[in-house]
SETOR-447942 format. One record per residue (C-alpha): residue in one letter; residue number from 1; y, x, z. Coordinates in steps of 0.25 Angstrom, whole numbers. Each point is the difference from the previous one (the first is absolute). Layout:
residues N
ATOM aa   i    yy    xx    zz
ATOM  A NUM     Y     X     Z
...
//
This chain:
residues 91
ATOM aa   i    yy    xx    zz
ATOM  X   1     0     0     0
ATOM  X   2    14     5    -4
ATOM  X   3    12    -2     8
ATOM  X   4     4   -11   -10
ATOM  X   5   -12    -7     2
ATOM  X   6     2     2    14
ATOM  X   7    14    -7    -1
ATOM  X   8    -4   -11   -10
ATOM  X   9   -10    -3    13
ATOM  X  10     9     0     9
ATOM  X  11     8    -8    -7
ATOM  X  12   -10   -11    -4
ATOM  X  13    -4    -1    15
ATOM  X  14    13     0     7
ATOM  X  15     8    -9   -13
ATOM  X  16    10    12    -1
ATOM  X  17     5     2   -12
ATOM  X  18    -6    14    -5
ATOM  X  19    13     5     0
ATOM  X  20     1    -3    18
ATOM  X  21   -14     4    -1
ATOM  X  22     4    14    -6
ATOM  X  23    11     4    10
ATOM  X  24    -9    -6    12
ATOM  X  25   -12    10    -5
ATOM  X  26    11    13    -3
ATOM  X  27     5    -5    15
ATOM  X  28   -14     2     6
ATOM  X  29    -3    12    -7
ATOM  X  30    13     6     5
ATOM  X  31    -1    -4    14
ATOM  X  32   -11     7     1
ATOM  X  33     1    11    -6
ATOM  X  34    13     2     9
ATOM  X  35    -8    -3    12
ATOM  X  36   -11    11    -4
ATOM  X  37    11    10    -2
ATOM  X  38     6    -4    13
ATOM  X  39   -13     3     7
ATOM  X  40    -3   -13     5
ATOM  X  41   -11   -11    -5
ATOM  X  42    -1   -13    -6
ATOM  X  43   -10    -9     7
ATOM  X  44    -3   -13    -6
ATOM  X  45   -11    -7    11
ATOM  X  46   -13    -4    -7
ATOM  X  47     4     7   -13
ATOM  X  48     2    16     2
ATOM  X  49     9    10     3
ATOM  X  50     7    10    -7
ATOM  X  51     3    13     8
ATOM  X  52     4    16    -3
ATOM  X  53   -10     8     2
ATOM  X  54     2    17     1
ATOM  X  55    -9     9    -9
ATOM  X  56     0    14     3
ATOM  X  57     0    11    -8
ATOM  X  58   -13     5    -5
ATOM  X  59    -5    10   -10
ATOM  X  60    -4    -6   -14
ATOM  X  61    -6     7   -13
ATOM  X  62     4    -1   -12
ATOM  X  63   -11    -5    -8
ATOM  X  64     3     8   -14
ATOM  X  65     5    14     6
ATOM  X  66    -9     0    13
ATOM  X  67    10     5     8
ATOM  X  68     6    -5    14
ATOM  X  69    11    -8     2
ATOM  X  70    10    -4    13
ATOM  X  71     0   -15    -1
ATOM  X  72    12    -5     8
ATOM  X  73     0    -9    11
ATOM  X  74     6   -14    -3
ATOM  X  75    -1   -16     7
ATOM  X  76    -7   -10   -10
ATOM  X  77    -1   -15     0
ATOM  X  78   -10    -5     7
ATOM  X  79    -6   -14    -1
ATOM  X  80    -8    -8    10
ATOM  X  81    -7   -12    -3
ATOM  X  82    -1   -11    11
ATOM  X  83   -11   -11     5
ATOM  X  84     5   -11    -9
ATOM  X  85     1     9   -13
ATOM  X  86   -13     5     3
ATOM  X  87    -6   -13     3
ATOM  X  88     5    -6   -13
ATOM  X  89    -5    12    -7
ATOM  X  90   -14    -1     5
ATOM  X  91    -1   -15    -5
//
């Protein structure tokens, strides 16, 4: 599913037009991705949680040359599903 089909759901289900339906979806996206950086998570009961999560470094190899790399330490997204989710899922 791509993010226009996403909106055109989101649209359908709500009665937004696809438009409102659009800015709600790039609101979302950017709430969270603002929380995230801010180091804080975004916990919705029953459906999941989005949290930072550190990576430290680590060596890597590069696969054509062989030879070692310093891979920088970094925070990722993490996703948490919740009890609902996994329930509907498992149905």
């Amino acid at each position: 599913m791509t993010k226009q089909d996403f909106i055109q759901r989101v649209s359908q289900k709500s009665g937004l037009s696809a438009r409102d339906a659009g800015k709600a979806v790039d609101a979302f996206m950017e709430t969270v991705t603002e929380t995230l950086k801010a180091g804080d998570t975004v916990n919705f009961t029953g459906f999941g949680k989005f949290s930072p999560s550190a990576r430290a470094a680590r060596q890597g190899v590069n696969p054509r040359t062989g030879e070692r790399v310093q891979i920088a330490a970094t925070t990722v997204p993490k996703f948490s599903a919740g009890s609902q989710l996994k329930a509907a899922l498992k149905s």
